[in-house]
C-alpha positions in Angstrom: 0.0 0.0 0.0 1.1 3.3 -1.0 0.2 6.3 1.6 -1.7 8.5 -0.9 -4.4 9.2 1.3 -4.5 12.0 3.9 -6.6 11.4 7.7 -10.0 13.4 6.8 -12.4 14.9 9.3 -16.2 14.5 8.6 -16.3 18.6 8.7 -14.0 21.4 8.6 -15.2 22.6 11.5 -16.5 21.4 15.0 -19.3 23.7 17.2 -18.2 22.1 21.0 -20.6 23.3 24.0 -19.3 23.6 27.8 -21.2 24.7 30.8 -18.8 26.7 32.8 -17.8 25.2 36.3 -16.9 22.1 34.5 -14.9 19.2 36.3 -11.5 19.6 35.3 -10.3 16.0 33.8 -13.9 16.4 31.8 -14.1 14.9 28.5 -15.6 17.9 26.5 -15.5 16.4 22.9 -14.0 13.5 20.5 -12.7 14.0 17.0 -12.6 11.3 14.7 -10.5 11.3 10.9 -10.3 8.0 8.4 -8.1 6.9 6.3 -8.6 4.8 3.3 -4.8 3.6 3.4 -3.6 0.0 5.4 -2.0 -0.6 8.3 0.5 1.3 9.4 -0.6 4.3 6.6 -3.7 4.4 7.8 -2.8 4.4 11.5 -3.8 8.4 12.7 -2.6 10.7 15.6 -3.8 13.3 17.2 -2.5 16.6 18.4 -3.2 20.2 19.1 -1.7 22.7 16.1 0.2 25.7 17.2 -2.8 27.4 19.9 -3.0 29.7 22.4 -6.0 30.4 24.7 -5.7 34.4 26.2 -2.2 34.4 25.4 -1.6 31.4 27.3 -0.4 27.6 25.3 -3.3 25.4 24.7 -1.9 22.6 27.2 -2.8 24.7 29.7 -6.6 24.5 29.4 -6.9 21.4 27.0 -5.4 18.3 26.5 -6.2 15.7 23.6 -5.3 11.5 23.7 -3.1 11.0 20.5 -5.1 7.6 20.1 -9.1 8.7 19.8 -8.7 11.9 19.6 -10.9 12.4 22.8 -10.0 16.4 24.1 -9.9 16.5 27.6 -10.4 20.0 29.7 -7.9 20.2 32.3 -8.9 23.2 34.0 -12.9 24.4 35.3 -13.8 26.8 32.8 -15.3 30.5 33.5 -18.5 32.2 31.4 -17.8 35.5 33.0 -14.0 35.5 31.9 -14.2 34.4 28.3 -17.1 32.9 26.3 -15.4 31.0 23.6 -12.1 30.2 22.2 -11.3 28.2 19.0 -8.4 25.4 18.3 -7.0 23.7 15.6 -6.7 19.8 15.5 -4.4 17.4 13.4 -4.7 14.3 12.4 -1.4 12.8 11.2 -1.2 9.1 9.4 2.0 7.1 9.9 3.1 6.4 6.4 6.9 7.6 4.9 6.0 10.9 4.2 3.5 11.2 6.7 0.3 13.1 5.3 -2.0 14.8 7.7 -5.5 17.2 7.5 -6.8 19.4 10.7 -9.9 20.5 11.9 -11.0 24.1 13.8 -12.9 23.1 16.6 -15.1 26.0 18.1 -15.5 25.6 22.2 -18.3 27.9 23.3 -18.6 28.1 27.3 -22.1 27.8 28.7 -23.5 30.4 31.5 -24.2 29.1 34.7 -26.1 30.5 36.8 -23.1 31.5 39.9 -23.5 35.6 40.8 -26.3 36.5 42.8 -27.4 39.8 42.4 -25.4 42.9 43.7 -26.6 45.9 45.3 -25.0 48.7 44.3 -27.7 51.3 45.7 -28.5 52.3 48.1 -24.8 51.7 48.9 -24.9 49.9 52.3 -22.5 48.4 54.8 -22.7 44.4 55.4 -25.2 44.5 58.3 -26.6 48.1 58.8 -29.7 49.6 56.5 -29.9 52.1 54.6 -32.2 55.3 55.3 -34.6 57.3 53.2 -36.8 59.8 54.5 -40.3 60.4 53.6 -42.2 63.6 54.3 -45.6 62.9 55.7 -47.5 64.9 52.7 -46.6 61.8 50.9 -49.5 60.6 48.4 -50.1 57.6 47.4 -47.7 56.5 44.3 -44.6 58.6 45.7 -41.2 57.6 44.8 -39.3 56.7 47.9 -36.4 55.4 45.9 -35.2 53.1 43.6 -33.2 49.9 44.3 -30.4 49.2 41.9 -28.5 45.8 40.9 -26.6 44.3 38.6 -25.8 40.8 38.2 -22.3 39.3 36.2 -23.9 35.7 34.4 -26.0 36.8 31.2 -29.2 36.2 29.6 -32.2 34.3 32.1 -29.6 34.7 34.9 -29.4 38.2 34.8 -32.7 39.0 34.9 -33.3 40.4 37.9 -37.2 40.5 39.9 -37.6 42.7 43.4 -39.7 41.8 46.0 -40.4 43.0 49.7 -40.0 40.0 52.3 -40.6 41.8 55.7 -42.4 45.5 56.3 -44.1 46.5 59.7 -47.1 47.9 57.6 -47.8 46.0 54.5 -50.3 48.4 53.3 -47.7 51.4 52.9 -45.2 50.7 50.7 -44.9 48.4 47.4 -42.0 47.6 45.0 -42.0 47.4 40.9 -41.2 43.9 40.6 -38.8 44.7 37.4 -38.2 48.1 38.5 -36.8 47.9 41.7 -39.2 51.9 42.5 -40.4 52.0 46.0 -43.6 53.6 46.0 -46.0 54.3 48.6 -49.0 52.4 48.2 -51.2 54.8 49.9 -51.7 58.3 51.7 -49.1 58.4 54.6 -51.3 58.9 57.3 -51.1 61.1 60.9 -51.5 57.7 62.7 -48.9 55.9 61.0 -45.7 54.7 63.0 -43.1 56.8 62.0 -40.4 54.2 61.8 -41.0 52.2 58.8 -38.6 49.2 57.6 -38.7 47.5 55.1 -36.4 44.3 53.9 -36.2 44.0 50.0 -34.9 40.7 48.0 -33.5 41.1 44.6 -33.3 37.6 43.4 -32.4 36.6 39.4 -34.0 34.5 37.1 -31.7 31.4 37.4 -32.4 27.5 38.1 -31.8 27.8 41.5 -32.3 31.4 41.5 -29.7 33.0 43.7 -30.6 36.7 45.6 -29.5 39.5 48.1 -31.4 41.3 50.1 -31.3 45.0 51.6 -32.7 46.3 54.6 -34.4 49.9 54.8 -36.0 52.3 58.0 
């Protein structure tokens, strides 16, 4: 047998999908060439062709088993640092030359749902509340203020819904679900206790959802 036939992939190009917090040692895809050549022509390696992921060799987040061609992750990967990276893949027969094809294959890193929501205002020390003050002219529908967060994952996750979990009147004051507004829900009344509090939960739109919560008077 003459080695006049090269290792082909079934495709050019591979679309590989990885939810992020992965176990490192995962197997995260397997490549496969043929080759229409005998024995030792038509027996096919594997390897990783000249990559870098951020600057940084391949090998360090990827490894590949010469033999199957089964890539391996060897680190847990992270949504919120990159989002995809691509690679190039050889397949190299055995034959005198050798002849050898590649394949880009595409890894696209899955959001998980792993940042609750973050406060940023009111801007509040870790157990003490924030305070707002409301004049007792108040109507109903007055803005008291407006609770603000963000949340790093993207998409479902980073929707975020506001709810109030604890108020000593729960006929005063109501929150905008997706707005986060605090508005009175009523006329503030002369017999009303001056001293309102009110504990609000931001929580996001992920399976579990995760949440914070912030504490008003």
């Amino acid at each position: 047998d003459v080695n006049d036939n090269a290792p082909r992939f079934a495709a050019s190009s591979y679309n590989v999908y990885v939810m992020e917090n992965n176990a490192p040692g995962t197997s995260i895809f397997v490549l496969t060439a043929l080759d229409h050549d005998l024995e030792q022509n038509a027996y096919i390696s594997y390897s990783f062709v000249n990559n870098h992921i951020q600057n940084l060799p391949v090998s360090t987040y990827l490894t590949i088993n010469p033999i199957n061609g089964t890539i391996y992750a060897l680190r847990s990967f992270d949504y919120e640092n990159f989002k995809n990276f691509q690679i190039n893949v050889e397949a190299r027969d055995a034959g005198v030359p050798p002849l050898s094809s590649s394949a880009t294959v595409n890894v696209i890193i899955l959001d998980q749902n792993d940042n609750a929501p973050v406060i940023v205002s009111p801007s509040v020390e870790s157990g003490s509340a924030t305070a707002e003050i409301v004049p007792q002219s108040a109507r109903q529908g007055y803005l008291v203020t407006k609770i603000m967060a963000t949340d790093a994952d993207s998409g479902q996750n980073s929707r975020l819904f506001y709810q109030i979990t604890k108020s000593i009147d729960t006929t005063l004051f109501n929150v905008g679900q997706n707005s986060g507004e605090i508005r009175t829900a009523r006329n503030i009344l002369q017999s009303d206790n001056p001293l309102q509090t009110l504990v609000i939960l931001v929580k996001d739109n992920g399976q579990p959802c995760l949440s914070s919560t912030v504490t008003m008077n």
